[in-house]
N, C-alpha and C positions, 0 to 999 in steps of 0.2 A: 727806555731803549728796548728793554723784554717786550714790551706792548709793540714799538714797530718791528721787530722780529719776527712775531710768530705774525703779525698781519700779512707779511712778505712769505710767506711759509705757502704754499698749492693748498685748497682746500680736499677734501677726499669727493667732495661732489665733480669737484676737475678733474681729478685723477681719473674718477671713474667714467666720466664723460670721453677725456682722451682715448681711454684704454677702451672703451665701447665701439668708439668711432673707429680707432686701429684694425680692430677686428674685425669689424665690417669693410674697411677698407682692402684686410687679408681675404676675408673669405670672397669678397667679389673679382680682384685682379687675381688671385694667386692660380687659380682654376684657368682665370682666360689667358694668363703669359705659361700658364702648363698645356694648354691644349693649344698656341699659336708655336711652342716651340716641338710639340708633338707633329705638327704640321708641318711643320720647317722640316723635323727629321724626316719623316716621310717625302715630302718631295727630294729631299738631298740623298734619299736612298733611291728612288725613283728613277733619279736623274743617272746615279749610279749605273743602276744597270740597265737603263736604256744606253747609257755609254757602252759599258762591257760588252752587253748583247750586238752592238751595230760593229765595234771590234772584234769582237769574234767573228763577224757574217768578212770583213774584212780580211781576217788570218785565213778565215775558211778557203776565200777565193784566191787567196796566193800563201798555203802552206809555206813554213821557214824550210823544209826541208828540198822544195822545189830551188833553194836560193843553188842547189850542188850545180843546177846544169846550166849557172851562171857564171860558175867562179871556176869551175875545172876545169877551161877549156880558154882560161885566162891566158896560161902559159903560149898560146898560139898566137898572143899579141907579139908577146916582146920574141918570139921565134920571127914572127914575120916583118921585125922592128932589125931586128941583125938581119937578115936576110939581103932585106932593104939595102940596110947599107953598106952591107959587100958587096952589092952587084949581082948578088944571084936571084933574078926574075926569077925563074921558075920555081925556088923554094919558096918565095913571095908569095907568087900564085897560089901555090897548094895550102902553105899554112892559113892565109889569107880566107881561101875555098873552104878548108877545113872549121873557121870559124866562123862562118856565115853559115855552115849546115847547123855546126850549134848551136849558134843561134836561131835558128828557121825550128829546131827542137822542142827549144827551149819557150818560144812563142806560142808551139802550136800544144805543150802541156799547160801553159798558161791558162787556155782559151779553155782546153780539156778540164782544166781543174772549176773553170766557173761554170762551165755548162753541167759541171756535175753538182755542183752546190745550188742551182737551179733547178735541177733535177728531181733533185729531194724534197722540192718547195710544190713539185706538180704533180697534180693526178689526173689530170685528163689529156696525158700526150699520147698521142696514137702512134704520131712519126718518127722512127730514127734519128737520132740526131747524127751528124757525123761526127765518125769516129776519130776526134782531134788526138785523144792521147794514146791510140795504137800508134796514130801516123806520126807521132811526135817519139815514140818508141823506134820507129822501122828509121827515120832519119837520125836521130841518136846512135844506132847501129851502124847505119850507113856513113856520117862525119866519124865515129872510129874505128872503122874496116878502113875510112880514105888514110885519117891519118898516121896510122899506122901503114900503111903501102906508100902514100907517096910522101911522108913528112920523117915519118922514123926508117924505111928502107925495107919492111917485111916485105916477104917475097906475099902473092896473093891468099894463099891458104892460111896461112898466119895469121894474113890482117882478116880474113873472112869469122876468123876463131874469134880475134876480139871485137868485130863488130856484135855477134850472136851473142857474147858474153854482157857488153855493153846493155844489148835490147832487153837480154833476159834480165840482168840487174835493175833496169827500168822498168819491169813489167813489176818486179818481186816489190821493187821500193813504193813505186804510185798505182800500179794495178791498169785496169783496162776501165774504157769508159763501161759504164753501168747500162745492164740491156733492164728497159721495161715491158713490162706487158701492156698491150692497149688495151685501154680502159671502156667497155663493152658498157651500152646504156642501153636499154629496149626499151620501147613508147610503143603502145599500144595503137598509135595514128601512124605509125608510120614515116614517124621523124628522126628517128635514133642518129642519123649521122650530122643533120640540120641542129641538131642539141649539142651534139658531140662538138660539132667543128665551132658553135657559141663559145663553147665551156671551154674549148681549148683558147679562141679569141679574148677573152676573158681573162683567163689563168696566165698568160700573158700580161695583158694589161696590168694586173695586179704586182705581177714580178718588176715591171718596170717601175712600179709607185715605191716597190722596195728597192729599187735601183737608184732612184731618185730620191726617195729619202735618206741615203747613205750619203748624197752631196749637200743636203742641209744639218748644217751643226747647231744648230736649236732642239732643249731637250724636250719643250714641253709643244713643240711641234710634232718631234718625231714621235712621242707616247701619241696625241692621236692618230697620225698617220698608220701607226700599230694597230692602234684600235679599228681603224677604218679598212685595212689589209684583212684584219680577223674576221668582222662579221663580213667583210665580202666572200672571204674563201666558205662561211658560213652558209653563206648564200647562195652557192655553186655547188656545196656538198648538200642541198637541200634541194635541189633542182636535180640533179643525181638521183638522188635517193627517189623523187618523186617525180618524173617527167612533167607532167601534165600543171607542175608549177610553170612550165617553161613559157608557157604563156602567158601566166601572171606576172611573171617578172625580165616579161621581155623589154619592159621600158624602164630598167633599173639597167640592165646587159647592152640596152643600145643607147642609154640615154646617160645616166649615174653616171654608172662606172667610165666610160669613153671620157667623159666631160669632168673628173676627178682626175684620170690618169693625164689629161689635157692639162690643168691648171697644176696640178704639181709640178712638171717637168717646166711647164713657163718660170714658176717660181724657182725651183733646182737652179735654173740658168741665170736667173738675176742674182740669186746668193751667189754664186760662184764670180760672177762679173761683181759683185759688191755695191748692186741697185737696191737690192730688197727692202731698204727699212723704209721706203715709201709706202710697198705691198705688204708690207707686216702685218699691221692691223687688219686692211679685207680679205689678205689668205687668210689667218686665224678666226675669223668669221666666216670664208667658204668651208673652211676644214668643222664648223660648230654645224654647220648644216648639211655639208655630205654626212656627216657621222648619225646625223638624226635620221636624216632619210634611211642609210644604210639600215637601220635598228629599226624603223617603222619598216620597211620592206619585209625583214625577214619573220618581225613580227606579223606580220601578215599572211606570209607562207605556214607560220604554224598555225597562225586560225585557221587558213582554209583546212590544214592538213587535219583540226579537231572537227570544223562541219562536216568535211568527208563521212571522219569517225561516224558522227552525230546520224549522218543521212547510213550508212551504211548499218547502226545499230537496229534505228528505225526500221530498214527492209528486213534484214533478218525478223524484230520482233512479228511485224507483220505477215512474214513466211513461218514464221514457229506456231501463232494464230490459225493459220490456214490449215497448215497439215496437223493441228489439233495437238500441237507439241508445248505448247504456251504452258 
């Protein structure tokens, strides 16, 4: 019975065999489920703040604090709800009148508040933009100078006080739209405003691709669509800086870019209509190939920008030679 005992017993050549093989089996997966879950973290932080970042471009374009010249001017409903239904039209009228300037206000800082978070995305505007949120300031003034004269009974000077009081409370809380400088380019041929009015047609196009990426809710779309925004603005702040790219990458400016800023808004529109997962796979495939192109383009502007160098070192050397300065 001791004899079948210890026959049933693991030899140490097992054990150690087992325990050999464990450990190679640790040191192969432990590494690849550490670096597969390293990866996981990193896109799930990725994804993170590509969420936050397109939420904030979201808050940017409708501050919570814009919500005041929604809600205070509430009270003119149910003013014009009793009005109503005692019979008296002309208080109807007025408070009615008085909430549709607020509204007309309150729309037109709306517009003021996005064109100014656009604003800060452009460098090559030349144009004025209109002045949405003075005009949303002077009508603010104007719906509480009315209803104060025709809603509450102030005589005209009264209401004149708190219409000015109103405008200036608007100007101190959201401010005035934003003046820029136009942005001066000189080219040595003679094209400075032919580049200029590209670069603005451009600088455009790319604001819509960011327009249009804020209606697709896909994270690992909109990181390249990021990427594809960046090296473009990359691409215009290199043409800036150097004119005489302008011709090198005139068929990225009329070709690329137009034909990117094209096929994103087609796709925007099918996501939103809930067609997309047909186009899934070949937009993520156009977005692998504008993004290369974007990257060989600009890399290409830096070569020439180092031949330049190159040719330019060269003449100098050749003039330090001559005037025996070598």
């Amino acid at each position: 019975m001791q004899k079948g005992k210890r026959s049933q017993q693991p030899r140490p050549e097992v054990l150690d065999t087992l325990l050999r093989e464990g450990v190679e089996l640790a040191q192969r997966w432990i590494p690849k489920g550490a670096s597969e879950a390293d990866k996981l973290a990193r896109t799930a932080l990725d994804d993170f703040r590509a969420y936050r970042k397109r939420r904030q471009q979201i808050a940017a374009r409708k501050p919570r604090r814009a919500l005041l010249l929604w809600i205070l001017p509430l009270p003119l409903i149910a003013a014009s709800l009793i009005a109503l239904a005692s019979g008296q039209f002309s208080a109807f009228i007025n408070n009615a009148g008085a909430y549709g300037l607020f509204l007309a206000a309150a729309m037109l800082a709306r517009v003021g508040f996005q064109r100014e978070v656009d604003s800060k995305q452009q460098r090559f505007q030349t144009a004025i933009s209109f002045p949405f949120k003075a005009l949303g300031a002077l009508t603010t003034g104007l719906a509480t100078a009315f209803t104060a004269w025709a809603g509450a009974g102030h005589d005209p000077l009264t209401a004149t006080a708190f219409g000015i009081g109103a405008t200036t409370a608007f100007v101190l809380l959201y401010g005035l739209d934003p003046r820029r400088q136009a942005s001066v380019i000189t080219s040595a041929d003679g094209n400075s405003e032919r580049i200029s009015a590209a670069l603005q047609q451009a600088e455009q196009q790319i604001l819509a691709i960011d327009r249009d990426r804020s209606r697709i809710s896909q994270p690992e779309l909109n990181q390249r669509l990021d990427r594809i925004t960046e090296r473009a603005r990359d691409i215009l702040t290199e043409i800036a800086r150097d004119p005489k790219d302008f011709r090198r990458a005139r068929k990225f400016l009329n070709t690329y870019l137009d034909g990117a800023q094209r096929v994103v808004a087609g796709y925007a529109r099918a996501h939103e209509n809930d067609q997309h997962h047909e186009l899934e796979s070949n937009f993520r495939r156009v977005l692998v190939t504008i993004e290369q192109v974007f990257d060989q383009q600009y890399q290409k502007l830096l070569q020439n920008d180092l031949q330049d160098l190159d040719i330019q070192m060269e003449v100098l050397a050749t003039q330090l030679k001559t005037e025996g300065l070598s």
